[in-house]
TORNU-459471 format. One record per residue (C-alpha): residue number from 1; x, y, z. Coordinates in steps of 0.2 Angstrom, whole numbers, plus 5000, padded with zeros to 4 digits. Each point is the difference from the previous one (the first is absolute). Example, Ala and Ser with C-alpha at 12.3 -4.5 7.8 and 13.67 -1.06 7.14 Angstrom:
REM residues 2
NUTI; 1; 5062; 4978; 5039 .
NUTI; 2; 5006; 5017; 4997 .
***
This chain:
REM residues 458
NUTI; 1; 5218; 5686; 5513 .
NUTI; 2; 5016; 4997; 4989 .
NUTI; 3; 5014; 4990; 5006 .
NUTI; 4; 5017; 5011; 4996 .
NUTI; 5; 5016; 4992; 5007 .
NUTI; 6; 5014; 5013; 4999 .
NUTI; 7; 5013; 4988; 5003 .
NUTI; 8; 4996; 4989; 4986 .
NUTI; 9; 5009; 4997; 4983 .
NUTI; 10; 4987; 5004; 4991 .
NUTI; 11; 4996; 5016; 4993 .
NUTI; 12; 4986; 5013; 5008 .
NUTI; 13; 4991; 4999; 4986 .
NUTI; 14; 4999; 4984; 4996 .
NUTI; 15; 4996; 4996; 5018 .
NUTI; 16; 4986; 5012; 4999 .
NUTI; 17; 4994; 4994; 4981 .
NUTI; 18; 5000; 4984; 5008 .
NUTI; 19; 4990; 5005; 5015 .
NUTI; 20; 4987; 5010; 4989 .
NUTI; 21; 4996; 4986; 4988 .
NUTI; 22; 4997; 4990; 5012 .
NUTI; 23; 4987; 5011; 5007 .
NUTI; 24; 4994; 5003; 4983 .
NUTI; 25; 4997; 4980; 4995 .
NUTI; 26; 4992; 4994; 5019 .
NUTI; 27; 4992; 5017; 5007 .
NUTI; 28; 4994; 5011; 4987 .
NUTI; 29; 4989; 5002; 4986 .
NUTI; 30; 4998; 5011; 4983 .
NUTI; 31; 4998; 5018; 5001 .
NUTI; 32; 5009; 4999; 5017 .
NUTI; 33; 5010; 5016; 5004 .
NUTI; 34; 5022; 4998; 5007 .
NUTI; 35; 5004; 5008; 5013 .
NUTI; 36; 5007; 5016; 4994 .
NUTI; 37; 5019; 5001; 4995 .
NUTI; 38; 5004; 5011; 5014 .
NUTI; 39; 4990; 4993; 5014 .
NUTI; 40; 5010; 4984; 4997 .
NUTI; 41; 5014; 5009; 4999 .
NUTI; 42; 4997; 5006; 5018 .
NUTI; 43; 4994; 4986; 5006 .
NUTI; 44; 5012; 4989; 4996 .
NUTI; 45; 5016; 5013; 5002 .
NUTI; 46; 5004; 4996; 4981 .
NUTI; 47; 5006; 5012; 4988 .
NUTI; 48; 4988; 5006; 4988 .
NUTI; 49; 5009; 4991; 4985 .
NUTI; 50; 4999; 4984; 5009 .
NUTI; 51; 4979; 5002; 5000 .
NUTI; 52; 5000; 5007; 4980 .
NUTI; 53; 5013; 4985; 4996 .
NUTI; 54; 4989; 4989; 5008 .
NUTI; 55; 4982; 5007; 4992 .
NUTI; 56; 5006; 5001; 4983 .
NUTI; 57; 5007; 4981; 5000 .
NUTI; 58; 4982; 4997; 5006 .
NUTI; 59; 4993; 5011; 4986 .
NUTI; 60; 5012; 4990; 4985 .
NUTI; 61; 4994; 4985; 5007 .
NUTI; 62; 4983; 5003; 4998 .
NUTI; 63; 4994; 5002; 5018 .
NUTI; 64; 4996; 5015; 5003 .
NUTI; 65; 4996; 5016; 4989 .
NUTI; 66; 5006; 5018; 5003 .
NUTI; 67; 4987; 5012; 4997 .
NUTI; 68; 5008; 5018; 5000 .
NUTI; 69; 4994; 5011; 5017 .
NUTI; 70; 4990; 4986; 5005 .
NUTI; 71; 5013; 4987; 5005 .
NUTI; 72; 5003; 4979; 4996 .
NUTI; 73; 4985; 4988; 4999 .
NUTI; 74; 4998; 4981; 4999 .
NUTI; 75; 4997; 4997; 4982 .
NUTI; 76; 4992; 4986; 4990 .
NUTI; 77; 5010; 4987; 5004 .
NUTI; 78; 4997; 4981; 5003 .
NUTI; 79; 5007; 4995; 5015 .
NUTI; 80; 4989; 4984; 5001 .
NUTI; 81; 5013; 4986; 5004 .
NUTI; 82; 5013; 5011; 5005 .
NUTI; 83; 5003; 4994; 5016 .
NUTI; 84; 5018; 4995; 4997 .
NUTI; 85; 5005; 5013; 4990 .
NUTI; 86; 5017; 5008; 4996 .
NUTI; 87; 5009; 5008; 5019 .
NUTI; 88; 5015; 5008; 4990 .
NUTI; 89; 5017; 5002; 5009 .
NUTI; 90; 5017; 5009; 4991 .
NUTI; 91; 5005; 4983; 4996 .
NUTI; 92; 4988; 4989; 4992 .
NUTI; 93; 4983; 4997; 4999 .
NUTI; 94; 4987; 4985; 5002 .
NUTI; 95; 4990; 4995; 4983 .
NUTI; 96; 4980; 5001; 5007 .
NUTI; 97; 4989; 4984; 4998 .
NUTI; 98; 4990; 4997; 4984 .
NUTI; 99; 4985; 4993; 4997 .
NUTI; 100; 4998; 4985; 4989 .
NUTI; 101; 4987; 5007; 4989 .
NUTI; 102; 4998; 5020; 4997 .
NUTI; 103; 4982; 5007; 4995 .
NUTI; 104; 5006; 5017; 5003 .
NUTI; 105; 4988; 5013; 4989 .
NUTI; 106; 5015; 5009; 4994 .
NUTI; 107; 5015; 4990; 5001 .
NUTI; 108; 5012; 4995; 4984 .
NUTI; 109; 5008; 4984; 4995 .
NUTI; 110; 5018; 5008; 5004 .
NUTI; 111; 5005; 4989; 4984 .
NUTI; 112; 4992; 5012; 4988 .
NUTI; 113; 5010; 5014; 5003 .
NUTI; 114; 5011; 5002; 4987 .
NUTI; 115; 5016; 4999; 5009 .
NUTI; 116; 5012; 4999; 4986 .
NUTI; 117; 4995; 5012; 4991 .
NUTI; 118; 4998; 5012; 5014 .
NUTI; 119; 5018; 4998; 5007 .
NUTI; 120; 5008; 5003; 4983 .
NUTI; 121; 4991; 5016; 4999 .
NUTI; 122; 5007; 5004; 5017 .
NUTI; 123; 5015; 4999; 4996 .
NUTI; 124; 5000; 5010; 4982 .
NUTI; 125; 4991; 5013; 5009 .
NUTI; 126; 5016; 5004; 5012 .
NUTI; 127; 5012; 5009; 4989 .
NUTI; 128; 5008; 5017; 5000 .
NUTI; 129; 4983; 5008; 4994 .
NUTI; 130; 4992; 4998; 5015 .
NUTI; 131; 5003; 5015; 5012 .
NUTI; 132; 4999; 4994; 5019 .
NUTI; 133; 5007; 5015; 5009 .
NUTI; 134; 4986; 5010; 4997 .
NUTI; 135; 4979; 4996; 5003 .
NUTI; 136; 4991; 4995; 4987 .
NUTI; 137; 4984; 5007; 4992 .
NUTI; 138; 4986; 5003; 5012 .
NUTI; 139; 4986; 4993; 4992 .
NUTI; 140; 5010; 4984; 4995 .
NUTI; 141; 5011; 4997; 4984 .
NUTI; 142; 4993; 5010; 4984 .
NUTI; 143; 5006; 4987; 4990 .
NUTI; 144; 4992; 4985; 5010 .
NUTI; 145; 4983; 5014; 5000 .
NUTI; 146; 5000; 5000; 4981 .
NUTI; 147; 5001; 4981; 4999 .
NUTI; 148; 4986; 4997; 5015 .
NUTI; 149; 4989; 5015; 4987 .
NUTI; 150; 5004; 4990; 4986 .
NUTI; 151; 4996; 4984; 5006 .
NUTI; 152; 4982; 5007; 5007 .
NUTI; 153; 4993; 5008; 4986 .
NUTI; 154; 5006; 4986; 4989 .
NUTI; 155; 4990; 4987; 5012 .
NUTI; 156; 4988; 5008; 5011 .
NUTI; 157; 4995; 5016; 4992 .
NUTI; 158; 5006; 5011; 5010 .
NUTI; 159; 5003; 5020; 4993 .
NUTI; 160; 5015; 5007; 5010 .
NUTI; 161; 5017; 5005; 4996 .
NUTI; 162; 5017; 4995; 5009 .
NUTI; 163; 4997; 5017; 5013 .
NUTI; 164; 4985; 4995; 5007 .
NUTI; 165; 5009; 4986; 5007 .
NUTI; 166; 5004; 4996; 5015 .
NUTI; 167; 5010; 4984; 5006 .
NUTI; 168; 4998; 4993; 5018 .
NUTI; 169; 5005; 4988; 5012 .
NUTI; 170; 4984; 4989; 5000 .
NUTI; 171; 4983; 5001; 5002 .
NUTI; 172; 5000; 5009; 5019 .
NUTI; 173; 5011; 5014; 4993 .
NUTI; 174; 4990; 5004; 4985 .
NUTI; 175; 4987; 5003; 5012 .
NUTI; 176; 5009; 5008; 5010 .
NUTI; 177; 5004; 5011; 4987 .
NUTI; 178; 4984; 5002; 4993 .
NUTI; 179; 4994; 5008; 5016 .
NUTI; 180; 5012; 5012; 5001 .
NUTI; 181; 4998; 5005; 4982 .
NUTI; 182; 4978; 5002; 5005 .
NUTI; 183; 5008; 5010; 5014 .
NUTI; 184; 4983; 4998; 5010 .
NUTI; 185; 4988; 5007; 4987 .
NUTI; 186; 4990; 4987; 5003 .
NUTI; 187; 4994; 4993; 5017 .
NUTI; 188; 4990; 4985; 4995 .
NUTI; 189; 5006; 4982; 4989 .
NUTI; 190; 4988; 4991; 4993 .
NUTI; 191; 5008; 4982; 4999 .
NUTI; 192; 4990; 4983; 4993 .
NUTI; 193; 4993; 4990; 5014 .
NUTI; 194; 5006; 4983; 4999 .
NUTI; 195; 5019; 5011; 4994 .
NUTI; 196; 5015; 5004; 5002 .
NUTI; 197; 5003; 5003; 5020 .
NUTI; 198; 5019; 5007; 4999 .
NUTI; 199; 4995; 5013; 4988 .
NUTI; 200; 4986; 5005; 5011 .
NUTI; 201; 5011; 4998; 5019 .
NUTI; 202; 5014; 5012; 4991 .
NUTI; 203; 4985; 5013; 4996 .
NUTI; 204; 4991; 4997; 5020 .
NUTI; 205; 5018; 5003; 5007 .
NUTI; 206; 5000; 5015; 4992 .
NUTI; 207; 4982; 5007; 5007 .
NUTI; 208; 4990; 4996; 4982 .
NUTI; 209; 4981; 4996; 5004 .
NUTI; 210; 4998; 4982; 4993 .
NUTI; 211; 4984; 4994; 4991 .
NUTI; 212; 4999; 4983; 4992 .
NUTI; 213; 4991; 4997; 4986 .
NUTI; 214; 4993; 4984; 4995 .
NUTI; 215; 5006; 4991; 4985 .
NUTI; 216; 4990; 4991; 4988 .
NUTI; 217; 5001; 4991; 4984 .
NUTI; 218; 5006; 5014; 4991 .
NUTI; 219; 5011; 5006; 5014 .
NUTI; 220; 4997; 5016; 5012 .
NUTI; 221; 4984; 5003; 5001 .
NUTI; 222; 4999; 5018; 4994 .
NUTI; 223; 4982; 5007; 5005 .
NUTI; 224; 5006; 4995; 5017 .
NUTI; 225; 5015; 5009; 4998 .
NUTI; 226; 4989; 5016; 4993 .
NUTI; 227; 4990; 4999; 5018 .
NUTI; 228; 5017; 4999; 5010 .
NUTI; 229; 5005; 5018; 4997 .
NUTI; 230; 5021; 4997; 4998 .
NUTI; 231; 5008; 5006; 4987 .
NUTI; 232; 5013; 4989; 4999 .
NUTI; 233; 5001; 4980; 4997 .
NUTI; 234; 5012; 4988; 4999 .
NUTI; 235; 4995; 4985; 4991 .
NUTI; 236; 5007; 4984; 4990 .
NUTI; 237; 4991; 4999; 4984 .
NUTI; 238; 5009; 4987; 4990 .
NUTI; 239; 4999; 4987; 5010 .
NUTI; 240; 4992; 5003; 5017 .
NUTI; 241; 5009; 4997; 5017 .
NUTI; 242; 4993; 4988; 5005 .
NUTI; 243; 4985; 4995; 4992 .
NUTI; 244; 5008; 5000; 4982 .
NUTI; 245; 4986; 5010; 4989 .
NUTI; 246; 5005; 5012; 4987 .
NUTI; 247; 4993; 5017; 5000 .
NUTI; 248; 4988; 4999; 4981 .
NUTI; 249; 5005; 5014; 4988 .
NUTI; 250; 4982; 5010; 5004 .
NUTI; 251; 5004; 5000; 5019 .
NUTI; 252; 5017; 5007; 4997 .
NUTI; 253; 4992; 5015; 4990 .
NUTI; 254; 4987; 5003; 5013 .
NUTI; 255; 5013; 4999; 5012 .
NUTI; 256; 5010; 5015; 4989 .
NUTI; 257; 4984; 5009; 4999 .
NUTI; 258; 4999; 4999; 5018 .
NUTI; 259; 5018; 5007; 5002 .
NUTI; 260; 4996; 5016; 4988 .
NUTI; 261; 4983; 5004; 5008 .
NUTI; 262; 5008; 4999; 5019 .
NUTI; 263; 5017; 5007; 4996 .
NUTI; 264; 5008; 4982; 5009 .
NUTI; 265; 5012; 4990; 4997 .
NUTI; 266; 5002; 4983; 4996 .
NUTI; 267; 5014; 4990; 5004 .
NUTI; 268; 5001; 4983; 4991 .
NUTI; 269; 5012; 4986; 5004 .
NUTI; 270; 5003; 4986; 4986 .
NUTI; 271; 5000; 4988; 5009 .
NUTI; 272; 5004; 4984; 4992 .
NUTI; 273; 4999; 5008; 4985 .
NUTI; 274; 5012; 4989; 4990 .
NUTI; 275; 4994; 4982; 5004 .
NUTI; 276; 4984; 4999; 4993 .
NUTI; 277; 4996; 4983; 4995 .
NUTI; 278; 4984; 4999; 4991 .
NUTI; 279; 4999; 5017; 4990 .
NUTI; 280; 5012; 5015; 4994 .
NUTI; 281; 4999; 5013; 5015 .
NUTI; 282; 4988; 5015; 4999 .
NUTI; 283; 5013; 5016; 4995 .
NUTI; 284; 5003; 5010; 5016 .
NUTI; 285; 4987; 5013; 5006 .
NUTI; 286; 5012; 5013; 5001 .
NUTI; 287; 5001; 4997; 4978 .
NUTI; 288; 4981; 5004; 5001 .
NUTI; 289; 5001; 5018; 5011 .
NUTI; 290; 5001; 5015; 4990 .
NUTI; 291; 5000; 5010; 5017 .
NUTI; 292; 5016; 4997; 5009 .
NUTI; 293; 4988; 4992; 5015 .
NUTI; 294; 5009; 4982; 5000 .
NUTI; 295; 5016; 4994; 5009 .
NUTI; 296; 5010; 4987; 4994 .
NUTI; 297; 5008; 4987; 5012 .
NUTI; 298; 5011; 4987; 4994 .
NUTI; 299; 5011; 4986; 5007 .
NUTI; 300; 5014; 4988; 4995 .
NUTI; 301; 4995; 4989; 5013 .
NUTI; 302; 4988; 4989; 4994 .
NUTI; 303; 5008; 4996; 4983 .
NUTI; 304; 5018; 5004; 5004 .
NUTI; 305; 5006; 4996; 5017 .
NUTI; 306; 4991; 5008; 5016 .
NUTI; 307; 5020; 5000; 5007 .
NUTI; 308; 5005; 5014; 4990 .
NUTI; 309; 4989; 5013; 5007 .
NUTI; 310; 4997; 5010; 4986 .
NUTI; 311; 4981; 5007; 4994 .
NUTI; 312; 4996; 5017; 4991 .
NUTI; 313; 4985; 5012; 4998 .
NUTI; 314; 4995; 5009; 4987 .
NUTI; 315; 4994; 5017; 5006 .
NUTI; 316; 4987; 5013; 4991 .
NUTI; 317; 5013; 5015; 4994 .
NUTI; 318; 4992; 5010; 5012 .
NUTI; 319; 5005; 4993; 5016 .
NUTI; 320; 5019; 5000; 4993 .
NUTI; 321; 5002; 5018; 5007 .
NUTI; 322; 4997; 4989; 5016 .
NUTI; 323; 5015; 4993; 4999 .
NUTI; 324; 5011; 5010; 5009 .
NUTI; 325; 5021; 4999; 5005 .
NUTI; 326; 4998; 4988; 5015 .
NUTI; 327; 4994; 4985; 4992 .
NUTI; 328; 5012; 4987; 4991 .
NUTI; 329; 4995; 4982; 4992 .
NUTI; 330; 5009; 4989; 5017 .
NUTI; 331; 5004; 4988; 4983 .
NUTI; 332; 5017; 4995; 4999 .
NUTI; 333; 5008; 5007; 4985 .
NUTI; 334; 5007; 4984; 4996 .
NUTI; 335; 4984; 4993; 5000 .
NUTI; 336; 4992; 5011; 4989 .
NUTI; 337; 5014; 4999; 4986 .
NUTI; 338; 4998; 4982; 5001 .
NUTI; 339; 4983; 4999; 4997 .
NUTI; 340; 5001; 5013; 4986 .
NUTI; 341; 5013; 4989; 4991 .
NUTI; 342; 4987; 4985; 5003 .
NUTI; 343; 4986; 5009; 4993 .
NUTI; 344; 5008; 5009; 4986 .
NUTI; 345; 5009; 4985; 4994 .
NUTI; 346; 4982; 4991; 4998 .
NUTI; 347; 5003; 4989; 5016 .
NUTI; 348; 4985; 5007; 5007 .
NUTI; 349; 4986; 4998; 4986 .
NUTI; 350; 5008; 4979; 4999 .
NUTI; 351; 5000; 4998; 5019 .
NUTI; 352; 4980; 5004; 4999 .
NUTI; 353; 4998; 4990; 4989 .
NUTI; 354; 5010; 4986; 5007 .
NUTI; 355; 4990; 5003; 5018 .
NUTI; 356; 4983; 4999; 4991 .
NUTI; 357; 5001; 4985; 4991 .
NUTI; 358; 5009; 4993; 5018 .
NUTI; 359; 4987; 5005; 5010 .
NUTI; 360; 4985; 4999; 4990 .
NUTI; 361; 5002; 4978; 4998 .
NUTI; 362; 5005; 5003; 5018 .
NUTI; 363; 4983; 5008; 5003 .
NUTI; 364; 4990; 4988; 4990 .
NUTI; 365; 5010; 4986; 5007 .
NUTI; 366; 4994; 5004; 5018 .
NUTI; 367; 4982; 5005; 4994 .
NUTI; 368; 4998; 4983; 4993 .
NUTI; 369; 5007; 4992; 5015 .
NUTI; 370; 4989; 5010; 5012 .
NUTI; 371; 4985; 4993; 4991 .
NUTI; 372; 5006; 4982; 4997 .
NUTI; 373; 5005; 4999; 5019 .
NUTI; 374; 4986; 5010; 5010 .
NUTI; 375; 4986; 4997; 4989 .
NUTI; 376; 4984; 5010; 5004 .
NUTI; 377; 5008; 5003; 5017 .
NUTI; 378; 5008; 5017; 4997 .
NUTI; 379; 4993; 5015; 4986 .
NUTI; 380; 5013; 5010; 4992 .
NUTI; 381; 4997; 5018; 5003 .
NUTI; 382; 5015; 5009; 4988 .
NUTI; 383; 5008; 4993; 4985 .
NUTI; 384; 5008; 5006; 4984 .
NUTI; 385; 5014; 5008; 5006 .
NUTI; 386; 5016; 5006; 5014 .
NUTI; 387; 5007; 4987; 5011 .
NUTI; 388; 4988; 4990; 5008 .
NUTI; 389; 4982; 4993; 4999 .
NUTI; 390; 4988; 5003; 5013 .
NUTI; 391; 4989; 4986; 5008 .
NUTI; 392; 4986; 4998; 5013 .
NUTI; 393; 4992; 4984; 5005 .
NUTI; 394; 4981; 4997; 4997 .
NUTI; 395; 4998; 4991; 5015 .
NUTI; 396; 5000; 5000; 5019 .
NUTI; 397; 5019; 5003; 5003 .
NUTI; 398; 5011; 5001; 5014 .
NUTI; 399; 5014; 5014; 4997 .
NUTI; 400; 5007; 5001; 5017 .
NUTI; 401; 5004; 4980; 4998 .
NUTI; 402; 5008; 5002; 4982 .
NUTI; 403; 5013; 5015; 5004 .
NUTI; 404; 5005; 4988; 5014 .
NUTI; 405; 5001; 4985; 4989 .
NUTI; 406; 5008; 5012; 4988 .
NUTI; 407; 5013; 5005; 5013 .
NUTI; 408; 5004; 4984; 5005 .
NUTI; 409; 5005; 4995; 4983 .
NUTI; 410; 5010; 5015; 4994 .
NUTI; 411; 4987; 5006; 4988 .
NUTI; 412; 5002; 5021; 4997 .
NUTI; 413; 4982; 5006; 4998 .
NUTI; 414; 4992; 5018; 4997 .
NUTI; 415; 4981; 5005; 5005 .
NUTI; 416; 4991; 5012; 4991 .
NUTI; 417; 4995; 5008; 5017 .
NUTI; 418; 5014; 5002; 5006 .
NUTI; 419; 5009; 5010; 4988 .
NUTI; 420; 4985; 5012; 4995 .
NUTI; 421; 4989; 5001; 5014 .
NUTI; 422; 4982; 5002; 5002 .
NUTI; 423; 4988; 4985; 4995 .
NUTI; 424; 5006; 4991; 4986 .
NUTI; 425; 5010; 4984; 5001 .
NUTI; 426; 5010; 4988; 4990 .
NUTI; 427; 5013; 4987; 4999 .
NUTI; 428; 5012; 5008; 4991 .
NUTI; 429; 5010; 4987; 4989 .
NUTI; 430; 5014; 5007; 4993 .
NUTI; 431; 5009; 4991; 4987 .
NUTI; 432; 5015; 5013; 4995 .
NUTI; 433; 5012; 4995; 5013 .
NUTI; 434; 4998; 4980; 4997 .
NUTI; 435; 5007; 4988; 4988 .
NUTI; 436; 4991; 4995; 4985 .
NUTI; 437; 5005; 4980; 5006 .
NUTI; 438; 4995; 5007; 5018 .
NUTI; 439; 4982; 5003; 4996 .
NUTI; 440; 4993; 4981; 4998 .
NUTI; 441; 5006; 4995; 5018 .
NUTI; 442; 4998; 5017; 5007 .
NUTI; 443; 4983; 5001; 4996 .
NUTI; 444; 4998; 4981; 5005 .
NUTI; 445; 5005; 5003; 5017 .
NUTI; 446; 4988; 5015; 5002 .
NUTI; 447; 4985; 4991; 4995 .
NUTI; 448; 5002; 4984; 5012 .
NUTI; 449; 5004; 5015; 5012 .
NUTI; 450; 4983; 5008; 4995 .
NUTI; 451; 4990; 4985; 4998 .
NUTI; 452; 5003; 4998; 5018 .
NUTI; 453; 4994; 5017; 5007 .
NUTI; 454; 4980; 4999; 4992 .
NUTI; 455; 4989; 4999; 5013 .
NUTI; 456; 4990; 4983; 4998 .
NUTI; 457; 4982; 5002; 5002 .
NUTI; 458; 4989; 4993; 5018 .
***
């Protein structure tokens, strides 16, 4: 039950955006359904507006998702920690607590955004040639489309021209998207088993059979995926999520192969893609299909800023005609023509190559602090690439006793488990969002924390 004081200062909406994130951080859990717009509408004797004002603050925010004729759901979000988070009034609002050290998996260090360079393309961007009384172009920005195709083929291999793209706002939407475009011709995912969970709760919300596949050291394994009978998969074969293995060129051929003989589809996120640490990244499997059976998904999230909202996909020729007169990128305009002017410019090909050289001392920097401080105590389970490193301890261990100690002394941490379900497990040490100075005392204070927690033998 929402608390909604009519006589209050403070706007419906806000009050009932308040009132709903609440309920979201201490009561609910991803892939949890809102009540509908117009129950709460009736419920609460508010104005329809009010409720969609509300929901879409929540769906910027990165609460919740809106799944067309299916309604919002709680998406992948970390509320660990969030007990005093941000109560947001008309007139100010209260900055939330932060932890002392931040292994969030896919966090960046807000100091390697480039700031500068992103404003004053802002700015030139806003002149007379820029037509805001009327909508702009549905699939996103041509221009910004041609840069994003240029950009792909030039580093990932991918074959597609600026039409079959397709600019969204994040990851949930290009999924949201992509279901609409398969328009139910398939009723069965096949999704890697430890993977991706928010790629397969958007397909479970929307009726799909689910079958996960196991994953191996050459990624999905694809004679399990034979003997599951679905026709479509969604898998990460750059840089697994989360175990971190890269799909072999022989697999990815087997796994076209398969697609051909079945008539499926394959849709491949690149994750991670562009921090790779240890070796150039395998070319996209999308540049390897002669059959128009792969999907592209892609994000600026990662590499860029997860703040801007802004992903693509690049869609087989075919599905295009899928695409019809109701949907539009939810892009801002203005933030499409400033990242075009970033990425034609050049900005774009320097900032990855800035972000890499950052992040891979910062990566070896923590791997070699790992080892030096924990010893034989812990195994690492994924290196080489993304945002963090995952660990588990060789030893008796007591986990219940370390997220309390963790809590207790403001660390931020991310299971393995949590985020993906099933069976497997990992400390999930990500390194993106801290300091390369942090990384000495951060990891210091974890493993006086950890030595604590193993389980002395009798």
């Amino acid at each position: 039950m929402y608390f909604i004081d009519k006589s209050s200062k403070i706007p419906l909406h806000i009050q009932l955006y308040n009132e709903v994130k609440k309920e979201i951080i201490h009561s609910l859990k991803v892939g949890d359904k809102l009540q509908s717009i117009r129950k709460v509408s009736s419920l609460y004797n508010l104005s329809k507006t009010s409720v969609e004002s509300a929901y879409s603050q929540l769906v910027a925010e990165g609460y919740v998702d809106s799944y067309p004729k299916s309604g919002y759901f709680i998406t992948d979000t970390n509320f660990q920690g969030f007990e005093n988070e941000v109560i947001v009034t008309d007139e100010k609002k209260e900055e939330k607590e932060e932890y002392l050290y931040d292994f969030l998996h896919a966090r960046l260090e807000k100091s390697s955004f480039p700031l500068k360079i992103w404003k004053r393309i802002s700015h030139k961007v806003i002149d007379d040639s820029l037509d805001f009384g009327s909508y702009s172009e549905p699939q996103g920005e041509y221009s910004l489309r041609e840069e994003i195709t240029k950009y792909l083929m030039s580093s990932r291999g991918v074959k597609c021209n600026a039409s079959q793209v397709v600019i969204c706002n994040g990851f949930g939407d290009s999924i949201a998207l992509l279901i609409r475009l398969l328009n139910k011709k398939y009723d069965t995912l096949a999704i890697e088993n430890p993977g991706y969970h928010v790629a397969q709760k958007a397909f479970e919300i929307s009726g799909y059979n689910i079958k996960r596949i196991p994953v191996d050291d050459n990624g999905i394994n694809i004679d399990q995926l034979k003997k599951s009978n679905a026709q479509l998969v969604y898998i990460t074969p750059s840089h697994q999520f989360p175990t971190g293995v890269t799909m072999p060129i022989a697999n990815r051929i087997k796994l076209l192969e398969w697609a051909k003989k079945n008539d499926s589809m394959i849709l491949e996120d690149d994750y991670d893609s562009e921090l790779n640490y240890d070796n150039r990244p395998i070319p996209s499997l999308q540049g390897l299909d002669r059959n128009q059976k792969v999907v592209y998904i892609g994000t600026f999230s990662k590499s860029l800023s997860p703040a801007l909202r802004v992903s693509y996909i690049v869609i087989p020729k075919f599905l295009l005609q899928n695409l019809n007169s109701t949907f539009e990128s939810k892009v801002s305009l203005f933030t499409q023509k400033t990242l075009e002017g970033f990425m034609k410019e050049g900005h774009w090909e320097r900032h990855l190559k800035k972000i890499r050289t950052l992040y891979k001392k910062k990566y070896h920097l923590m791997k070699k602090m790992l080892t030096s401080e924990l010893g034989d105590t812990m195994k690492i389970v994924n290196q080489g690439g993304g945002l963090c490193i995952n660990i588990n301890p060789t030893v008796d261990f007591d986990f219940e006793k370390f997220k309390k100690l963790a809590k207790e002394n403001k660390i931020n941490l991310c299971f393995a488990k949590e985020r993906v379900g099933g069976d497997w497990d990992a400390f999930m040490m990500g390194f993106g969002g801290l300091k390369e100075e942090e990384i000495d005392p951060a990891i210091k204070l974890f493993s006086s924390l950890w030595k604590k927690c193993i389980k002395t033998a009798l």
